[in-house]
N, C-alpha and C positions, 0 to 999 in steps of 0.2 A: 235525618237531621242531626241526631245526636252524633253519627258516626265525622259528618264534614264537621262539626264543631271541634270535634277530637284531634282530627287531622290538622287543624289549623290551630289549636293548642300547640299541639306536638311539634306541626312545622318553624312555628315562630321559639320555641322553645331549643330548636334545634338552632337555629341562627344566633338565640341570644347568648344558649350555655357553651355553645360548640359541639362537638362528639358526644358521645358518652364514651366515658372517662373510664365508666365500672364496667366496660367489653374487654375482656381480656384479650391481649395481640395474639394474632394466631400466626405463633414463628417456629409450626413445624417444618418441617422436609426442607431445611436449607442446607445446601451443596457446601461445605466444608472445604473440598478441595478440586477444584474447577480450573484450575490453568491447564495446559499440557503446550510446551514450547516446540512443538512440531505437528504444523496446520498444512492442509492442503487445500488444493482448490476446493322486532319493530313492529311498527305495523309498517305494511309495504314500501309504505313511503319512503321508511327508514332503511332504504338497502345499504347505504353507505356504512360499510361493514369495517372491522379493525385490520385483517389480512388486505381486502384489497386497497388500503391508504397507502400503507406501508411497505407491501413488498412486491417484486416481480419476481421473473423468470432472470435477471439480470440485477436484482437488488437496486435498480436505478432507484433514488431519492431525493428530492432539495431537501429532506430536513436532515436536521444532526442525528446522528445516529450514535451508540458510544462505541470508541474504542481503548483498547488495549494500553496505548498510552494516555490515555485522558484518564485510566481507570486506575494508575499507578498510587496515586495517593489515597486509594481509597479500598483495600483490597478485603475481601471476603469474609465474614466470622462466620459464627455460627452461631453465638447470640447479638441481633442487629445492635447496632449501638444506639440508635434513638427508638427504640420498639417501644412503643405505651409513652412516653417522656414528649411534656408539650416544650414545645417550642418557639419564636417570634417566627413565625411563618413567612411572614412579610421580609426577613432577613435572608431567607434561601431564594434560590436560582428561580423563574419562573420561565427559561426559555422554553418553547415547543420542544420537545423532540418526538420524531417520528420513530417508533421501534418497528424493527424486524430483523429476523433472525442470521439473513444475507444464505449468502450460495457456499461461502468457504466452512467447509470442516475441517475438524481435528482429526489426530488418529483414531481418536475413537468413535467417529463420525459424528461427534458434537459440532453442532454450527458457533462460529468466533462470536456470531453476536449474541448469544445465547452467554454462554460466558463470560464476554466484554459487561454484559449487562450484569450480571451476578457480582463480579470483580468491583463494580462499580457504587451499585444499588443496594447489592444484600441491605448494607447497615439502615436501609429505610423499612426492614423487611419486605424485601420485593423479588422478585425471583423470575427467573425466564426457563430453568432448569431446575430440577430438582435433588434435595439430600442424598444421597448414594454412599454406600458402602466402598470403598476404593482398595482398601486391604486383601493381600494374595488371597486370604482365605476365604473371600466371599464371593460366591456365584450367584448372587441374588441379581437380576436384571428388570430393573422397574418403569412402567410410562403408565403415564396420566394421560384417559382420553379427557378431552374437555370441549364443550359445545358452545356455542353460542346465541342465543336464541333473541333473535334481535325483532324476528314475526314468527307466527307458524304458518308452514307453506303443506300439512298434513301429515309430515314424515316423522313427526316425535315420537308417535305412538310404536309407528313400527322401529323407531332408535330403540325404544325401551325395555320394547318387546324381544329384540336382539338381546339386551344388556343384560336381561333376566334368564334366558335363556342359554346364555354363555357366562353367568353365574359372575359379571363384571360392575362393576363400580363404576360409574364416572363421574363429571363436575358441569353443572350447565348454569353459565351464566345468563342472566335474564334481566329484562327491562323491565320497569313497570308496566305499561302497558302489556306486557306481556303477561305481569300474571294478574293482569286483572282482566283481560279477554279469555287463558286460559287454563282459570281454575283448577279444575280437576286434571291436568295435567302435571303442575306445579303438585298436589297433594302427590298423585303420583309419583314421581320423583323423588320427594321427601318419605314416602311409604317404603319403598322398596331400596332404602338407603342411599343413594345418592347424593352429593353433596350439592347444593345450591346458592350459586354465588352471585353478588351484587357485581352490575353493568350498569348501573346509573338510572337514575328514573327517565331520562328522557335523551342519553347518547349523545350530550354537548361535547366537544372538545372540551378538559378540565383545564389546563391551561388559557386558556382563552375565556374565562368565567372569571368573576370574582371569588375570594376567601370562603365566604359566604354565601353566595351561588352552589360553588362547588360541593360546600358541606351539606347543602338541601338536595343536591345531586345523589351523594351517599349516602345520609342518614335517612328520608325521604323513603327511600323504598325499603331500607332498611327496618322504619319503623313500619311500614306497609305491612311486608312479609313476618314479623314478626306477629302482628297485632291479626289478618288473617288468617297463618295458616300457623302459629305457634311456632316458628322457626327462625334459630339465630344465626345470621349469615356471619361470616367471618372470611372470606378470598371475596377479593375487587380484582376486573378487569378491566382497565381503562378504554373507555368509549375511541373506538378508532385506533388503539394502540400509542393516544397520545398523551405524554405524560412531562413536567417536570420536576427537577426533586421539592420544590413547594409541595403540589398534587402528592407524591409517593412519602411525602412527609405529614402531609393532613388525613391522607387514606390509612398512616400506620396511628397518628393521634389519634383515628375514628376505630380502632380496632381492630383494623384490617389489615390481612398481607395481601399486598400487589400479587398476583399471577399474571403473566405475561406467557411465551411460549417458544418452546423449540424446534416448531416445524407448523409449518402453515400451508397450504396451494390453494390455488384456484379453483374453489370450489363452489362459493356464495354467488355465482352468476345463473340462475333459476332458467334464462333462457339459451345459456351456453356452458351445460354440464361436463365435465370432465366425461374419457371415455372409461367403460368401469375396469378395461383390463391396465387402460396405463395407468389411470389411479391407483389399484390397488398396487402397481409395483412402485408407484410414488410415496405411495404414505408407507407399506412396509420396509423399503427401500432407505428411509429415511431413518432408523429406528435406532436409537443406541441408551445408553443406561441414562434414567433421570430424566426421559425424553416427556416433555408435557408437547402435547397435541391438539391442535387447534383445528376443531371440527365443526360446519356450519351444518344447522339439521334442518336445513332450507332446502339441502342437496338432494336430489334423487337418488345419486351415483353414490354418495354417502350413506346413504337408506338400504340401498344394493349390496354394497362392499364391505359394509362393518362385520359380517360373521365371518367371512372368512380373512377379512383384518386380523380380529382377534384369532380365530383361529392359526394364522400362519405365526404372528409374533409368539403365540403360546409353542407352537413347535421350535421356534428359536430360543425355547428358555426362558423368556418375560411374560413378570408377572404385574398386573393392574393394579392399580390403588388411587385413590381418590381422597 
């Protein structure tokens, strides 16, 4: 009894003060220099996942997506320009857009929309790619696995068990419901370092919510896990991949940097698994510096192919971080 009166303290107190104020923004690993002008081509319920909203084999979409020239006026730092700083919310954009990363790369096998989004967003602190070293003199080659944990389908345990024993870091966002059916998974995670990131307490669309809908969305599970398992989350992933700069504006006033990602496939379909040999040449395939990775641990084939994932990127020189 005491605990739901706490919750509903908490939750109305969230609505009334807005964010907390006193979370400091978390605006590490932002990509400094991201153009390159020579491109080439839950519980159950909840399957409705962020990769498959968003992208295809063809990057078909009706929603807006950014680009290149839409992102001119707005181009990249490396301290965002509104990080922590509240603002009239109500005065920014609230249109849907649907992200994904699309099919065209760069030369450096960077996808445009990965990019186009950095180009555009940074200054919300929000990121689809990661901070990279670009200077001749640095051979450092870095990707971020990241999971998404929207139900568990049994494969967590053997992810983690991979992650530990290939001595890897990842990031797994999670739902409430999630970690409140799976406990001792989630302390796990957070025991063996892992980072652990907010996906909303219940996977609305944030543009499609009110002001204050959306901030119960994020603080919500926020205060959850913190008050649980002792853990302050600090990266949001927008439920479905959909975001406006309102949403990437309120997410950076709540303390949070946006994570979004550089590579995603068809993987979240439980009863139509990728096969494990062309997966694994999809997902290593796909691999270039600053590469965040969007991985559902709903997959079999993902459960299968993560060791020697890691193992083949580590023979190309990349190194993990979280």
């Amino acid at each position: 009894m005491k605990y739901i009166i706490l919750s509903l303290v908490i939750s109305l107190g969230v609505v009334l003060s807005g964010c907390a104020n006193n979370i400091e923004p978390n605006t590490k690993d932002f990509d400094e220099s991201i153009t390159d002008s020579s491109t080439t081509s839950e519980n159950k319920e909840n399957k409705s996942d962020d990769y498959s909203q968003n992208n295809t084999a063809t990057n078909n979409t009706t929603t807006q997506t950014p680009s290149v020239s839409s992102a001119k006026s707005s181009s990249a730092s490396a301290e965002p320009l509104m990080a922590g700083k509240s603002v009239d919310l109500s005065t920014l954009d609230n249109t849907l857009i649907g992200y994904g990363q699309g099919v065209i790369v760069d030369s450096k096998n960077r996808p445009q929309g990965a990019i186009d989004f950095n180009e555009k967003y940074s200054k919300y602190n929000a990121i689809a790619m990661a901070k990279t070293d670009n200077s001749k003199k640095s051979k450092e080659k870095t990707i971020y696995l990241t999971f998404d944990q929207g139900y568990e389908n049994g494969y967590t345990e053997k992810i983690l068990d991979t992650l530990k024993k290939k001595k890897v870091k990842a990031t797994f966002f999670i739902l409430k419901d999630y970690a409140e059916r799976n406990p001792e998974l989630v302390k796990r995670m957070i025991k063996e370092g892992h980072t652990v990131g907010n996906h909303s307490v219940s996977h609305l669309s944030m543009p499609n919510i009110s002001i204050d809908e959306a901030k119960q969305e994020i603080m919500g599970l926020h205060y959850y896990v913190k008050e649980k398992f002792g853990y302050e989350m600090t990266e949001f992933r927008p439920p479905k991949g959909e975001f406006s700069e309102r949403v990437l504006q309120l997410v950076n006033e709540c303390g949070y940097k946006t994570v979004m990602w550089s590579f995603a496939y068809e993987d979240w379909d439980v009863d139509n698994q990728p096969n494990e040999a062309e997966a694994l040449k999809k997902v290593t395939g796909a691999k270039h510096n600053g590469a965040i990775y969007l991985l559902h641990s709903v997959s079999k084939t993902n459960a299968k192919i993560l060791g020697d994932v890691i193992d083949n990127l580590k023979k190309d020189g990349y190194t993990f971080k979280s």
